[in-house]
ChimeraX commands (.cxc) that place a marker at each C-alpha (Angstrom):
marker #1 position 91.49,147.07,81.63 radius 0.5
marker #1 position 89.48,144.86,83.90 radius 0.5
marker #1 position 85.79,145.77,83.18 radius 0.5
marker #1 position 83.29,143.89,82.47 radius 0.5
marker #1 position 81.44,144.00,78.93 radius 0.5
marker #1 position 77.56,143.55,78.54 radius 0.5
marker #1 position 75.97,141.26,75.58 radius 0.5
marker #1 position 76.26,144.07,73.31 radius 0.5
marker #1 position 79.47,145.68,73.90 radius 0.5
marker #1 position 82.87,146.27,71.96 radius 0.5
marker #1 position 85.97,147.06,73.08 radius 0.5
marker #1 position 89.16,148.65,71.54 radius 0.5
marker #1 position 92.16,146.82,72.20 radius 0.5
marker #1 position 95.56,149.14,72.62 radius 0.5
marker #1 position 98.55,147.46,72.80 radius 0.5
marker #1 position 102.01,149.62,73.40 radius 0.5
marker #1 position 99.60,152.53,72.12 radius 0.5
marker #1 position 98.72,151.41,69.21 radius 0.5
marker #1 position 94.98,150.21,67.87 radius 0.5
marker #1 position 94.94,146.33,67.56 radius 0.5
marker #1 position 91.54,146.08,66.92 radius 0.5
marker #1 position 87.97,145.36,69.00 radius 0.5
marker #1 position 86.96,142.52,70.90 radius 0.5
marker #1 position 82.64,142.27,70.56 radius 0.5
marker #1 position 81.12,140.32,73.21 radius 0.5
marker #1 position 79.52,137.18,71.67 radius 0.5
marker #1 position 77.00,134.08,73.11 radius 0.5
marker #1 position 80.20,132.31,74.37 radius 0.5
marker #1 position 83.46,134.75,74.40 radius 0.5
marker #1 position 84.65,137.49,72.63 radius 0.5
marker #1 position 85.56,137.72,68.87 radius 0.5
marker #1 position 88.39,139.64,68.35 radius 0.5
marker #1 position 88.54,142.27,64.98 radius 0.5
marker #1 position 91.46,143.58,63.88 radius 0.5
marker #1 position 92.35,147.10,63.15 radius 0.5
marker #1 position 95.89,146.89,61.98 radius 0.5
marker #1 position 98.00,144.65,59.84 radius 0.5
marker #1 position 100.18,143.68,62.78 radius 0.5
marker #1 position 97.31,141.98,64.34 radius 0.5
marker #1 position 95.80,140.09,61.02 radius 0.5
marker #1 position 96.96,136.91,62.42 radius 0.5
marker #1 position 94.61,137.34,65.11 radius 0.5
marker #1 position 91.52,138.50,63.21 radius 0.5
marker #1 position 88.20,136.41,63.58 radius 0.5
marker #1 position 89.59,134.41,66.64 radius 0.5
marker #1 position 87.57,134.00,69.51 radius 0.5
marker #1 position 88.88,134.17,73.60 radius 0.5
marker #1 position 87.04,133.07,76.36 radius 0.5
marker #1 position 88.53,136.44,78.04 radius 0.5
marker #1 position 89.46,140.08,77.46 radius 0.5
marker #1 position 92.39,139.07,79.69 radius 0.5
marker #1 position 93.41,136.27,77.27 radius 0.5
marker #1 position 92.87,138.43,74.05 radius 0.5
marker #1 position 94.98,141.00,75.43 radius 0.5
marker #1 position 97.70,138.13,76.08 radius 0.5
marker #1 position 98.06,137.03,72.47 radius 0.5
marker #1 position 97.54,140.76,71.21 radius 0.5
marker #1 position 100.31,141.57,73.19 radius 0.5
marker #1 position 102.48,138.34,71.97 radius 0.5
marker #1 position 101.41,139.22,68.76 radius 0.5
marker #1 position 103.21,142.31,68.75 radius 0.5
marker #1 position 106.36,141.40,69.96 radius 0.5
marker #1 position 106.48,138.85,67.70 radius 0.5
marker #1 position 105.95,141.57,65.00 radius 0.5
marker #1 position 108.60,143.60,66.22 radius 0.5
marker #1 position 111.54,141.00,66.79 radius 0.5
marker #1 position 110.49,139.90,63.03 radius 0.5
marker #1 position 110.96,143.99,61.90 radius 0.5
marker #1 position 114.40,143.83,63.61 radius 0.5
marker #1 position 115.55,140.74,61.86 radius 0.5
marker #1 position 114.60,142.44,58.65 radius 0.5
marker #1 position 117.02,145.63,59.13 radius 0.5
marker #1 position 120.02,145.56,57.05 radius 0.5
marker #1 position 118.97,143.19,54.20 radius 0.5
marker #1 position 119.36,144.75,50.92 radius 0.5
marker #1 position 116.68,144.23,48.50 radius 0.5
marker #1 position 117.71,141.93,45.29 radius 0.5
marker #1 position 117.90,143.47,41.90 radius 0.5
marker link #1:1,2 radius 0.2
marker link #1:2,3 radius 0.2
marker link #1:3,4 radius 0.2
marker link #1:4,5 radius 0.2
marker link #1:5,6 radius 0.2
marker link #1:6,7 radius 0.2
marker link #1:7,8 radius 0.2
marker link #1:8,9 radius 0.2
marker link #1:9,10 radius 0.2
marker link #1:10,11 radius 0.2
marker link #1:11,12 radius 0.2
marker link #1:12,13 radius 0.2
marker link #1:13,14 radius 0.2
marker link #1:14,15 radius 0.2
marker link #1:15,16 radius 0.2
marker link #1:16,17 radius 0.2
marker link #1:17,18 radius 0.2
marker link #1:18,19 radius 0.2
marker link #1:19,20 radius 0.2
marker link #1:20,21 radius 0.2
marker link #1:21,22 radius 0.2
marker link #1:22,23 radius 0.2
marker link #1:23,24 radius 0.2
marker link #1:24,25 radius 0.2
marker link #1:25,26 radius 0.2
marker link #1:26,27 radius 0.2
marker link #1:27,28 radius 0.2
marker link #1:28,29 radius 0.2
marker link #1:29,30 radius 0.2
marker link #1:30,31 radius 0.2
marker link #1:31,32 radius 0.2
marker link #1:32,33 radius 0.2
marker link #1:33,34 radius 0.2
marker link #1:34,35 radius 0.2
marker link #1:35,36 radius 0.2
marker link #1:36,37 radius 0.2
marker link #1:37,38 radius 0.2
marker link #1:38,39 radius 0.2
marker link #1:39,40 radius 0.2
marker link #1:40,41 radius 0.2
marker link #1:41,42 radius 0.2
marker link #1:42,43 radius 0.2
marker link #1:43,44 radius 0.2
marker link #1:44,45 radius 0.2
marker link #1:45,46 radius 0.2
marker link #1:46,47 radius 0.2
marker link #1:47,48 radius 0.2
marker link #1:48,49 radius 0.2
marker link #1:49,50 radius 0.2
marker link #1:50,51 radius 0.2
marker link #1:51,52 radius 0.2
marker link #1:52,53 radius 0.2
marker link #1:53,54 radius 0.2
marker link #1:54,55 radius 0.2
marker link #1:55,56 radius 0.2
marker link #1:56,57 radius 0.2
marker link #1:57,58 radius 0.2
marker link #1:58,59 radius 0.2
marker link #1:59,60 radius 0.2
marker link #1:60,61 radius 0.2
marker link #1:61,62 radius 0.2
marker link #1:62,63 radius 0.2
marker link #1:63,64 radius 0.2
marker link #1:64,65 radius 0.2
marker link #1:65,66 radius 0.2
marker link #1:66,67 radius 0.2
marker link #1:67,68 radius 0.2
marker link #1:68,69 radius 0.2
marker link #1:69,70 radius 0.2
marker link #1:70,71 radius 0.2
marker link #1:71,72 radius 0.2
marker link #1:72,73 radius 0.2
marker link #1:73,74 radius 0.2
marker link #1:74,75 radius 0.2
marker link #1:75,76 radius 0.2
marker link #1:76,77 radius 0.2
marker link #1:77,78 radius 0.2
view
């Protein structure tokens, strides 16, 4: 997405079509919110740009996802 946000404005980041969370314009940057565990990590940072927020959202869930597939196949201990 390459528009442009106003002082006010939020915007819903969707990464691999999934809600990550909103990015809310502030003074200097955006502040990112997230809407889903997988993005916690990310939650209260600031980014100079929706580009670079999207970047790290984006890292943030592959990083999620290799971790997931390094889980399968452990047993749980009783």
């Amino acid at each position: 997405m390459g528009s442009i946000m106003s002082q006010n404005e939020c915007v819903l980041i969707e990464i691999a079509g999934e809600d990550a969370g909103l990015a809310v314009r502030e003074a200097v940057g955006l502040r990112f919110y997230s809407g889903s565990a997988r993005f916690h990590a990310l939650d209260g940072r600031r980014f100079a740009r929706l580009a670079d927020l999207r970047k790290a959202a984006a890292e943030q869930a592959a990083g999620a996802e290799a971790g997931f597939r390094g889980l399968r196949g452990l047993k749980r201990a009783s």
